[in-house]
C-alpha positions as CSV (number, residue, x, y, z in Angstrom):
1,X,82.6,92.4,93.0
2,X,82.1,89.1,94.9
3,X,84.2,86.5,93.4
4,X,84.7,82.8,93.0
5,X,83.5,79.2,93.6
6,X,83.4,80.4,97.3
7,X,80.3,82.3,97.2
8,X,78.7,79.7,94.0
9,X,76.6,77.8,96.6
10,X,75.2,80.6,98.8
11,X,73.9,81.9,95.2
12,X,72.5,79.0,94.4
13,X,70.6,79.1,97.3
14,X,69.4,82.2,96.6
15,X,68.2,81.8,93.3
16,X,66.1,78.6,94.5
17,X,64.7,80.7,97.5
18,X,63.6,83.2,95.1
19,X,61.2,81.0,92.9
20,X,58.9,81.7,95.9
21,X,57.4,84.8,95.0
22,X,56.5,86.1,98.4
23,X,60.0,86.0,99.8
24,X,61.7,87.3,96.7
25,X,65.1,88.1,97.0
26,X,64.8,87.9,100.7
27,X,67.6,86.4,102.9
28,X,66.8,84.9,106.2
29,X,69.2,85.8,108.9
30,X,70.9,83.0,110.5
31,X,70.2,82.0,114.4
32,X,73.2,83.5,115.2
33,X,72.8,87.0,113.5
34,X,69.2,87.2,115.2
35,X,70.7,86.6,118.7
36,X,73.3,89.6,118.4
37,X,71.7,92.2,120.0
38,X,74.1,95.1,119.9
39,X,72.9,98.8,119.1
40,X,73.7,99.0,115.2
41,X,73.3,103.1,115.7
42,X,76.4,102.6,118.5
43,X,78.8,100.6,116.0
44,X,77.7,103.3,113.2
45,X,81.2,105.3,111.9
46,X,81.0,109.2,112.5
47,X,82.7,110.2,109.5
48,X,83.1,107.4,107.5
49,X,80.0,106.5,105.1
50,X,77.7,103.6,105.3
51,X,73.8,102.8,104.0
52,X,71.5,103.9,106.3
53,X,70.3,99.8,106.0
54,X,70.7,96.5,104.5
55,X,74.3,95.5,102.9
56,X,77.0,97.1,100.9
57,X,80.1,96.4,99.6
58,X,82.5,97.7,96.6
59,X,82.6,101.1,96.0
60,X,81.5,101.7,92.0
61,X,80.9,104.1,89.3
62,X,82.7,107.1,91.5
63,X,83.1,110.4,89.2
64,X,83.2,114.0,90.3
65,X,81.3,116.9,88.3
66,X,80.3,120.6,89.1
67,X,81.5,120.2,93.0
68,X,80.0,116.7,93.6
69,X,81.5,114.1,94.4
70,X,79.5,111.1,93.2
71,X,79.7,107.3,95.2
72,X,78.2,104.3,94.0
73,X,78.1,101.0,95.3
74,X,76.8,97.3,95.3
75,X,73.7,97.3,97.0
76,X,71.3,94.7,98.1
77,X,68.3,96.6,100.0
78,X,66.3,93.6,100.8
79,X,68.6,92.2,103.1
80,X,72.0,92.5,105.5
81,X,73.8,90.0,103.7
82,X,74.7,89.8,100.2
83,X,71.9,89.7,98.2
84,X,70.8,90.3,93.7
85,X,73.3,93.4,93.5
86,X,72.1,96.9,92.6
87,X,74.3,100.2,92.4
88,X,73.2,102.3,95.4
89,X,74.4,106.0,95.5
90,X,75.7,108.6,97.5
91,X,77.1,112.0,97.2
92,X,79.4,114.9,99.0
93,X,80.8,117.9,98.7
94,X,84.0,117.2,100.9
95,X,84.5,113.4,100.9
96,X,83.6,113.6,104.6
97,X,79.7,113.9,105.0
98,X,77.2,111.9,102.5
99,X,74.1,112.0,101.5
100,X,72.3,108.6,100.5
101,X,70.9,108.8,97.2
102,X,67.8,107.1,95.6
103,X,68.8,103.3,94.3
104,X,71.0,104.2,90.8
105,X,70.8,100.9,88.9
106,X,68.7,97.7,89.5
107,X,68.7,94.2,88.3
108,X,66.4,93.3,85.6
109,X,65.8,90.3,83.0
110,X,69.8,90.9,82.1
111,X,70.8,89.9,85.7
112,X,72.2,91.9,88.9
113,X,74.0,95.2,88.6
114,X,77.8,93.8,89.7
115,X,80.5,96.7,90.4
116,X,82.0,98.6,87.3
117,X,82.6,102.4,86.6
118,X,81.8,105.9,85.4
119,X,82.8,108.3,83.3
120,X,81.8,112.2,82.2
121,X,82.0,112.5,78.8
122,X,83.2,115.6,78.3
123,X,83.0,115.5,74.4
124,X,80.0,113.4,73.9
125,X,81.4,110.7,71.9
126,X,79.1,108.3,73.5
127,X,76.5,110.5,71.7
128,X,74.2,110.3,74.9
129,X,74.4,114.3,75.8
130,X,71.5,116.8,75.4
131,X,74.0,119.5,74.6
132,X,73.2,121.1,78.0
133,X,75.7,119.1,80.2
134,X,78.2,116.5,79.4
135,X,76.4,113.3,80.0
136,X,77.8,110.6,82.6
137,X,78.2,107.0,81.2
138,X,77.8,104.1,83.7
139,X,79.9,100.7,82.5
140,X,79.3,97.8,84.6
141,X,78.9,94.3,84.5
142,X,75.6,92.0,84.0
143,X,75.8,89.1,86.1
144,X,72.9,86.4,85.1
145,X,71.7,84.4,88.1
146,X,69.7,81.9,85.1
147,X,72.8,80.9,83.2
148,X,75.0,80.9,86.2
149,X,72.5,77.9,88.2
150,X,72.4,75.8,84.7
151,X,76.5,75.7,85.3
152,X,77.4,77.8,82.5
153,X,80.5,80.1,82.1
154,X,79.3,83.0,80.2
155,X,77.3,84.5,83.2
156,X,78.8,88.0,82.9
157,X,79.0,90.4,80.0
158,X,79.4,94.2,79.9
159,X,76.5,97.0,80.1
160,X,76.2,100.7,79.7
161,X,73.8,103.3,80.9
162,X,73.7,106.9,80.7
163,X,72.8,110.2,82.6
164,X,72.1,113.6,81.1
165,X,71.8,115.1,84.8
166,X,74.7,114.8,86.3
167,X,73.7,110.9,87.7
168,X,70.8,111.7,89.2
169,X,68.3,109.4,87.1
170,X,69.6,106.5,84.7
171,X,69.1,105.0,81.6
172,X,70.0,101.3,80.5
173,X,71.3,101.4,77.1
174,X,69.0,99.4,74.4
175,X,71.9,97.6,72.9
176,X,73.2,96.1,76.1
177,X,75.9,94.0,76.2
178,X,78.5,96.0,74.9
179,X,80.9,93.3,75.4
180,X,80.0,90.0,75.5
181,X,81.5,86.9,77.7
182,X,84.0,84.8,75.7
183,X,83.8,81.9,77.7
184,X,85.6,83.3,81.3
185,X,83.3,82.7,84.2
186,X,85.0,85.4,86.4
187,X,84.9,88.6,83.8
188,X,83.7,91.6,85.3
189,X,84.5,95.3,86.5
190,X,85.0,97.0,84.2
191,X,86.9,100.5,85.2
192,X,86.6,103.0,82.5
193,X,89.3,106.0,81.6
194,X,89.5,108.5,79.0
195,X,93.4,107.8,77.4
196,X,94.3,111.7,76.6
197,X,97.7,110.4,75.4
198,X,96.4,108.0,72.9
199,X,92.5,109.2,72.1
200,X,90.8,106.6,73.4
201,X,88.6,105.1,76.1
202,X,90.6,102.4,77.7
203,X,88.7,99.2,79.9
204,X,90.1,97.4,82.4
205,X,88.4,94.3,82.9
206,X,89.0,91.4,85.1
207,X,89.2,88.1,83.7
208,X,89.7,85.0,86.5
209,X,93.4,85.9,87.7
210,X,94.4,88.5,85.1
211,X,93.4,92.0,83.6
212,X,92.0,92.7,80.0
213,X,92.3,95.9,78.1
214,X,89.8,97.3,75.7
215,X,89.7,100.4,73.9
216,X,86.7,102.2,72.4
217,X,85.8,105.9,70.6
218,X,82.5,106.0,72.0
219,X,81.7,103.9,74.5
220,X,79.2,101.2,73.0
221,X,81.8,99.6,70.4
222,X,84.8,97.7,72.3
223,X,88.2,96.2,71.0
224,X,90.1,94.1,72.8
225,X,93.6,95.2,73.6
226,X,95.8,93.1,75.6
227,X,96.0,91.1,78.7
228,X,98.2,91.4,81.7
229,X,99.2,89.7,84.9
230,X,99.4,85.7,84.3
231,X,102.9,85.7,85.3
232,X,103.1,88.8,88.2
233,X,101.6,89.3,91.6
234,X,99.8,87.5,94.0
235,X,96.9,84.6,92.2
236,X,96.0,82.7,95.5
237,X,92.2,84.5,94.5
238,X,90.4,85.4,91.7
239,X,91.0,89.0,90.3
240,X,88.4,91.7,91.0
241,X,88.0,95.4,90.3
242,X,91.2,97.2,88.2
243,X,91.7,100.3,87.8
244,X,94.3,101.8,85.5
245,X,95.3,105.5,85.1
246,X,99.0,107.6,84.6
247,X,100.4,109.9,87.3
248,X,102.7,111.6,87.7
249,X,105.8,111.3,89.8
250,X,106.4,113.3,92.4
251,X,108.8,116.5,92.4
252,X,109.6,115.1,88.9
253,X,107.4,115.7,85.0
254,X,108.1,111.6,84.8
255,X,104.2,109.8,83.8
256,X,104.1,106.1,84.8
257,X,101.0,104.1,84.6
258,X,99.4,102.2,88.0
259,X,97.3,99.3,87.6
260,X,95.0,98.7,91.0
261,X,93.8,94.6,90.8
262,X,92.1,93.7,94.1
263,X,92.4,89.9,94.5
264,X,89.5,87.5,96.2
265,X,91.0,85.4,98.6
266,X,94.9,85.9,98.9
267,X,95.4,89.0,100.5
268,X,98.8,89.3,102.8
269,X,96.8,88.6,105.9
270,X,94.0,86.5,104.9
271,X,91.0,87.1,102.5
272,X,90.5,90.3,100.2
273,X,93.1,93.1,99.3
274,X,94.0,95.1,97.2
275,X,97.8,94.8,94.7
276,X,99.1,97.5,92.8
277,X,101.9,97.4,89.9
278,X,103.6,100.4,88.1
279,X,104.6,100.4,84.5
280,X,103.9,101.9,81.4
281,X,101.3,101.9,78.8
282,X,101.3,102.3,75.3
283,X,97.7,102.4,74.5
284,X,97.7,98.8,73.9
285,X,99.9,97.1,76.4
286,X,100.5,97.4,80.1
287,X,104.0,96.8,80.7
288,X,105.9,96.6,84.3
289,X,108.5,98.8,84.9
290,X,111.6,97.2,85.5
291,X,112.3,97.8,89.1
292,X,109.1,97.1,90.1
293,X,109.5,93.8,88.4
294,X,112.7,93.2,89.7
295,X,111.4,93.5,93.4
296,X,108.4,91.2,92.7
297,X,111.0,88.7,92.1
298,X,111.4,88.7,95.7
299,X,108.0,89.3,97.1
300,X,104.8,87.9,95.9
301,X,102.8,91.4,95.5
302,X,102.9,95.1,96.3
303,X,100.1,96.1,98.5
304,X,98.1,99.2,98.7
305,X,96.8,98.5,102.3
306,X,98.4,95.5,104.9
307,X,95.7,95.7,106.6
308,X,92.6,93.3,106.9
309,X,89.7,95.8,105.9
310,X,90.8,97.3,102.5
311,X,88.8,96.3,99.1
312,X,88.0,96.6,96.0
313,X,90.0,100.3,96.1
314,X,89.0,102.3,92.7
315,X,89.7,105.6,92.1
316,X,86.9,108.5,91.1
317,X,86.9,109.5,87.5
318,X,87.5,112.8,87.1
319,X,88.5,114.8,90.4
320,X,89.9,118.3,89.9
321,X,92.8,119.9,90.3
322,X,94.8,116.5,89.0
323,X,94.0,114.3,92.3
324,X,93.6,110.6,92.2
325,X,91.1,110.0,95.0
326,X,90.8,106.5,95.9
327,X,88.1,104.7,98.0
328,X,88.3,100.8,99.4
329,X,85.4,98.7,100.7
330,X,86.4,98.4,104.8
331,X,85.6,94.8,105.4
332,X,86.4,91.4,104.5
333,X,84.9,88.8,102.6
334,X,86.3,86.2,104.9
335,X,83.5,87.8,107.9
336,X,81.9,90.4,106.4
337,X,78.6,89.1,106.1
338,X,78.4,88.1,109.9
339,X,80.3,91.1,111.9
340,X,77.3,92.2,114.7
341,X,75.5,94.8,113.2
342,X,71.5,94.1,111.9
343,X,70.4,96.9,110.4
344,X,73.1,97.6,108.2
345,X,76.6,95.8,107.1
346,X,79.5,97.7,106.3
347,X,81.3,101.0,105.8
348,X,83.7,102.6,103.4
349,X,87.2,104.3,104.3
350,X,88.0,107.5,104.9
351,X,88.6,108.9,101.0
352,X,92.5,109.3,99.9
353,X,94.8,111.1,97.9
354,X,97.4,108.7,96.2
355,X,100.8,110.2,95.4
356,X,103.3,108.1,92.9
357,X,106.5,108.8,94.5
358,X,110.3,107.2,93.4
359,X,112.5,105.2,96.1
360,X,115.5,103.3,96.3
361,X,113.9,100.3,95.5
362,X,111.7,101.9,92.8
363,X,108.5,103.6,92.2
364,X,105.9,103.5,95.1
365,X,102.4,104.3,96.3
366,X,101.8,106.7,98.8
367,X,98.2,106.9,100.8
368,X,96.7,109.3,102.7
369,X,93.5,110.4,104.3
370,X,92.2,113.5,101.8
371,X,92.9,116.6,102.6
372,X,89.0,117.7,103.1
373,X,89.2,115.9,106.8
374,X,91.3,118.3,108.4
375,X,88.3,120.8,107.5
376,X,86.3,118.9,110.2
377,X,89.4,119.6,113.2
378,X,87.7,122.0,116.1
379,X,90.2,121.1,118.5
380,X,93.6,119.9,119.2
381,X,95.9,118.7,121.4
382,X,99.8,118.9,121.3
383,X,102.6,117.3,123.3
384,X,106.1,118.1,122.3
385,X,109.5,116.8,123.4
386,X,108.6,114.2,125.5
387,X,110.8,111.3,127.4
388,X,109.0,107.9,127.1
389,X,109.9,104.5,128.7
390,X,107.6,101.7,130.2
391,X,103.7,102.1,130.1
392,X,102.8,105.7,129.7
393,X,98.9,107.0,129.5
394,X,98.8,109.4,126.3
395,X,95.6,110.6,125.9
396,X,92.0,110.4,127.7
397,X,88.4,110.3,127.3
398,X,88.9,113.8,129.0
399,X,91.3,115.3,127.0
400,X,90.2,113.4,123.7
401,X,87.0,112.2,122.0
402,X,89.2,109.2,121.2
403,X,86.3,107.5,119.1
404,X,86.3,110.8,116.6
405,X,90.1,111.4,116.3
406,X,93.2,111.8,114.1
407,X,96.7,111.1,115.7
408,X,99.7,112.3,114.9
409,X,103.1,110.6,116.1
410,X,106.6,110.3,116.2
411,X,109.1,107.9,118.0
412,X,112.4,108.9,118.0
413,X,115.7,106.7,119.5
414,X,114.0,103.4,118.8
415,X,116.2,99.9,119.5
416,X,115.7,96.5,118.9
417,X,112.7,96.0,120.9
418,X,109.2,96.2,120.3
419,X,106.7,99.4,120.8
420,X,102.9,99.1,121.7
421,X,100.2,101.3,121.6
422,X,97.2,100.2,123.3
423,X,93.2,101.5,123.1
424,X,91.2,100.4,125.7
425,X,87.8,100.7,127.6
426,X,87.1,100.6,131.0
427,X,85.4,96.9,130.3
428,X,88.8,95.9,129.3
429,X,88.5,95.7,125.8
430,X,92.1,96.4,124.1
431,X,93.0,97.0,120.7
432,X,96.8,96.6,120.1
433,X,99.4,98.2,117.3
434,X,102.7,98.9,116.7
435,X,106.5,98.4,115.9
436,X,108.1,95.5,116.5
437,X,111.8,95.6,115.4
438,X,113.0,92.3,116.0
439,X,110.7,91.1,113.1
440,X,110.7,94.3,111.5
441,X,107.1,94.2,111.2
442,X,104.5,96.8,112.0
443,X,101.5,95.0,113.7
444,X,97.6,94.9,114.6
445,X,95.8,92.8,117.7
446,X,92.5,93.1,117.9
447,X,91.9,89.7,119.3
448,X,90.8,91.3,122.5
449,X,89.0,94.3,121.5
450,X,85.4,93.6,122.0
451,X,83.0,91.3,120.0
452,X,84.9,88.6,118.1
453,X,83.3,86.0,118.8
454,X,81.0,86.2,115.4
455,X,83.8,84.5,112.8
456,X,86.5,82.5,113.9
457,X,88.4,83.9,110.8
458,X,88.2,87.8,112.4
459,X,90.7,87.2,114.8
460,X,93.2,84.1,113.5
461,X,96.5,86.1,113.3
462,X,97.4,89.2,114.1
463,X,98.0,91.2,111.1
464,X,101.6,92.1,110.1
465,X,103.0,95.0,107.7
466,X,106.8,93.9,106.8
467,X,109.3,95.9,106.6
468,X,112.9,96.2,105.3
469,X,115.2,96.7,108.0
470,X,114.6,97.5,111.7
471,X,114.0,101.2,112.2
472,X,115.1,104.1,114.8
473,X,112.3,106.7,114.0
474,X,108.8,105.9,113.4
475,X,106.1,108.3,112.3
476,X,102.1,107.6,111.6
477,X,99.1,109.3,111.5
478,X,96.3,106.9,113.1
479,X,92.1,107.8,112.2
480,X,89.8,106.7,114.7
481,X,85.8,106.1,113.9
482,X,84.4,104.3,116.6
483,X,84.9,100.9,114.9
484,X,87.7,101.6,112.9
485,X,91.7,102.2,112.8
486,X,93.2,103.5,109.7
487,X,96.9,103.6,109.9
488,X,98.9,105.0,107.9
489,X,103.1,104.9,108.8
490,X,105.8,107.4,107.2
491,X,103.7,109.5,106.0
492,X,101.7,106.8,103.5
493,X,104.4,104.5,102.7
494,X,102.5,101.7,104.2
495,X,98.8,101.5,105.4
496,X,96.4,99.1,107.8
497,X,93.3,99.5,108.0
498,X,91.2,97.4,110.7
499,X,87.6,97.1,112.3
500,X,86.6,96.4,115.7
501,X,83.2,96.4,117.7
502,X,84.4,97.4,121.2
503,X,81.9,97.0,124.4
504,X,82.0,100.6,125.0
505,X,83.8,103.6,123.1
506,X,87.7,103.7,123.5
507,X,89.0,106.0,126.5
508,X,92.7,105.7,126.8
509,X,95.6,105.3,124.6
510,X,98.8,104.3,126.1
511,X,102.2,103.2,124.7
512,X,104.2,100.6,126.4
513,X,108.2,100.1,125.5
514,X,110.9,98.4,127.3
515,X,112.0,99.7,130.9
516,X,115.4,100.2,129.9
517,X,114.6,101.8,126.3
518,X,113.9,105.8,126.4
519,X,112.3,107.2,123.3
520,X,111.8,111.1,122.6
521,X,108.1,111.3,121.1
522,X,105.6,114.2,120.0
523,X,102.0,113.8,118.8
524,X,99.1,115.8,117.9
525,X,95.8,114.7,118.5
526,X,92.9,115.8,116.8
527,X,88.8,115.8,116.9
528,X,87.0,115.4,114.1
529,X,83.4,116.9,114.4
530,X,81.1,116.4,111.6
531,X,77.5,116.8,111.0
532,X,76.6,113.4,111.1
533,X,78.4,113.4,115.0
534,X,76.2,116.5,116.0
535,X,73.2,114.9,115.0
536,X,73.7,111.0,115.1
């Protein structure tokens, strides 16, 4: 959810704008929103979901059940900024193409509906279920505009609610809070798991710059458990939306626990992201495993996603077959609430499948787009065993649909120079990325890419993924939705995701390396046709 003392004054605002009952919970747009007069519908993602209007951010309360794959998210449908918070919702059958739901959750004399979680309880120890299906418990966090303008701290406490069809209609439990506040002002998102190794529901809770645990048998009564973080990872921001849940390594029957713990500002470029930490858990204690501590003693975090447009990542409560399928919000809190579109603000990413996987320098991450989008491929192109050096045109508008795509590449007999892939536009819009191995440092430059000019903070730096050493092969699949780049390099080792408003729609992609450097490269290229692109 949106944190900190940054956001405390446009709230306040808010609140005193709402005492007039005719423009309740209203938000004016700003002289400079109104004279934006881009086509919203041409800035709209293919494939990746957003509201059909008014704002959106985290992704919430995400559970799968009987084929569906079920999305909430914070909501304000008055408005394209952020506005009193409800849980919108959204559902799928493939993680690609999603319907928009009827409004889930909405504020009422308790406060706004902030981020949290859901869970199916299989066993009905909540006591909620009609005996026909299992019944869906909603946990997330009340957020009281009243207490919050008289200066006090205990603004947010814990809620439940409960569905007995399959999260199609809600209702608000008539003992709310479950938890109360004990005095943090920041204390919120709660992500619920069932713990199969220890019998128990286990809540992860953010509390200002560190994560509480809770434990509960049914739901309604919680226990507090322990506390992690005040002396790990990155603090530059307050701490929003954790998740916590085992996996399993890779090729291996080893089960560590990951802790996700998205951080408000702080990120490794600037603004919002997303930290992860291994470990083990007891069913009372997170605990950091000790090479993953050992490298934070170098580093100040481990990121999910280097990129600029990746928060508030949770995972979805159970997905079959064993997955953990994650989902980020793609913006930024630093811009978010001015990029140029009117009718609606923001998209999601592409779904992934996180893999825990064990390297030289201990255990890792691994991200990738799910495996549902490669149902959506109707054509491909392939170019093998090629001989690169200077600028050389890739693809086309005429071989490719380059704003619908996925890209497969490898770069093979790289030196110490740099390698740049280039998108452009016949308007000369260009969006940037690559390799350069004389930082070591995998790279995004979208200061010329089309409309920036809307926050000075969207293009400041060019965003930078380290990494160890300088490298002679370099692999990545690249997704491409008109206004957004989701990279992802080695096969999900790292991953940058970025948005862009380009003039016009993409039409080439070139690569440009030194005169005297000759790479051997092959790439596939791939359009992704769903049903939201035949009928936009």
């Amino acid at each position: 959810m949106k944190s900190n003392l940054y956001f405390t004054a446009l709230m306040i605002l808010m609140l005193i704008s709402c005492k007039d009952d005719s423009n309740k919970d209203k938000i004016p747009l700003t002289s400079k929103q109104e004279s934006i007069s881009s086509d919203d519908e041409r800035f709209r993602p293919f494939f990746h979901f957003t509201p059909e209007a008014n704002w959106m951010n985290d992704p919430n309360g995400m559970f799968y059940l009987d084929g569906v794959w079920h999305l909430f998210f914070q909501y304000y449908p008055e408005g394209n900024q952020w506005g009193p918070m409800h849980w919108g919702h959204a559902v799928s059958t493939d993680l690609v193409n999603w319907q928009e739901e009827p409004i889930a959750l909405s504020p009422d004399e308790n406060g706004y509906i902030f981020s949290g979680s859901a869970v199916v309880d299989h066993d009905n120890t909540s006591g909620f279920g009609d005996g026909a299906t299992p019944p869906v418990i909603a946990i997330f966090t009340y957020h009281n505009p009243e207490k919050e303008n008289t200066g006090s701290t205990d603004v947010e406490s814990q809620a439940i609610a409960y569905s007995t069809d399959q999260g199609r209609t809600w209702i608000k439990y008539d003992e709310n809070p479950v938890l109360e506040n004990p005095g943090i002002l920041n204390f919120r998102d709660p992500k619920v798991i069932w713990d199969t190794m220890h019998k128990q529901w286990v809540m992860a809770l953010a509390a200002d710059d560190r994560t509480y645990f809770y434990g509960s048998q049914n739901l309604k009564e919680w226990e507090f458990l322990s506390e992690f973080g005040s002396d790990v990872g990155a603090h530059d921001g307050v701490w929003e939306c954790p998740d916590l849940f085992p996996m399993t390594v890779e090729g291996t029957d080893t089960t560590k626990w990951v802790l996700l713990q998205n951080l408000n500002p702080g990120g490794p470029n600037g603004g919002s992201a997303t930290q992860y930490f291994i470990g083990d858990f007891n069913g009372r204690e997170f605990m950091l495993d000790k090479a993953f501590r050992d490298e934070l003693n170098g580093r100040e975090a481990v990121w999910l996603d280097q990129g600029m447009d990746n928060y508030a990542t949770v995972t979805w409560d159970n997905a079959p077959e064993g997955r953990r399928v994650s989902l980020g919000w793609m913006s930024n809190w630093l811009y978010a609430q001015e990029v140029p579109t009117k009718k609606w603000r923001s998209s999601m990413t592409i779904a992934r499948d996180l893999s825990l996987v064990a390297t030289d320098e201990g255990y890792r991450l691994k991200t990738l787009p799910v495996k549902e989008l490669d149902e959506f491929i109707t054509d491909r192109i392939q170019k093998q065993d090629l001989e690169l050096n200077g600028l050389t045109t890739l693809l086309t508008k005429n071989e490719m649909d380059l704003s619908s795509s996925v890209i497969d590449m490898e770069l093979s007999g790289l030196t110490d120079a740099s390698y740049v892939f280039l998108l452009s536009n016949e308007v000369g819009d260009t969006l940037r990325f690559g390799l350069v191995n004389t930082d070591t440092s995998i790279f995004i430059d979208r200061s010329k890419s089309g409309i920036i000019d809307f926050s000075g903070d969207f293009t400041s730096d060019i965003t930078r993924a380290p990494l160890a050493a300088p490298i002679e092969k370099l692999s990545f699949k690249l997704v491409l939705d008109k206004t957004s780049m989701e990279l992802f390099y080695n096969d999900g080792e790292e991953a940058l995701t970025q948005i862009f408003f380009p003039h016009s729609p993409f039409t080439k992609f070139e690569l440009q390396i030194p005169d005297s450097n000759r790479v051997r490269s092959s790439f596939e290229a791939a359009l992704i046709q769903t049903d939201k692109k035949k009928n936009p």
